[in-house]
C-alpha positions, -999 to +999 in steps of 0.1 A: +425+233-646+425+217-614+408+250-592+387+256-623+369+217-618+373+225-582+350+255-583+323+236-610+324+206-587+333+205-552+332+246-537+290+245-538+292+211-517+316+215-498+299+245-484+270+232-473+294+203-453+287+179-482+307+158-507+295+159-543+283+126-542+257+130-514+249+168-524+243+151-562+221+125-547+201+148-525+198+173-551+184+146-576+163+131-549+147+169-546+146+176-578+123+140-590+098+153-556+099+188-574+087+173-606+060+151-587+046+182-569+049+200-603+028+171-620+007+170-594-008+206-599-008+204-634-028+173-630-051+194-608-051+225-629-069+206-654-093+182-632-095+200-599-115+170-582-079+150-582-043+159-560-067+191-542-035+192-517-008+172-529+014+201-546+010+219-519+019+191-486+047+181-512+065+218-512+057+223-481+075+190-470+100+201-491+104+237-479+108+218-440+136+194-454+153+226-468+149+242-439+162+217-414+193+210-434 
C-alpha cells in the first residue's frame, strides 16, 4: 500500500526535483493562469474588440515558465 501511494503521490514530483507540496501548488497556480487564458479567448471569441492578445501573452508566458523549469 505504501509503494502503491508512493507512485500516486510522490514518484511524478519527485522527478522533477520537487516535493508534492510545491509541485501541487505550482501545478494549481498553472492550472488557475490556464483557465484565465482559456476565458480570456472565449471572451474574445465572442466579442473580438476585448483580450485581442491576452490568451495568447498568457500561454506564451506560460510555455517560458515551463520551459525554464
Amino acid at each position: 500500500m505504501s509503494r502503491l501511494l508512493d507512485q500516486i503521490f510522490l514518484a511524478h514530483p519527485r522527478s522533477v526535483d520537487e516535493g508534492y507540496f510545491e509541485h501541487f501548488n505550482f501545478a494549481v497556480s498553472f492550472s488557475v493562469k490556464l483557465f484565465g487564458a482559456a476565458f480570456a479567448a472565449l471572451v474574445h471569441a465572442l466579442l473580438p474588440c476585448i483580450f485581442k492578445k491576452n490568451a495568447s501573452v498568457a500561454v506564451r508566458a506560460l510555455n517560458d515558465q515551463l520551459q525554464s523549469r
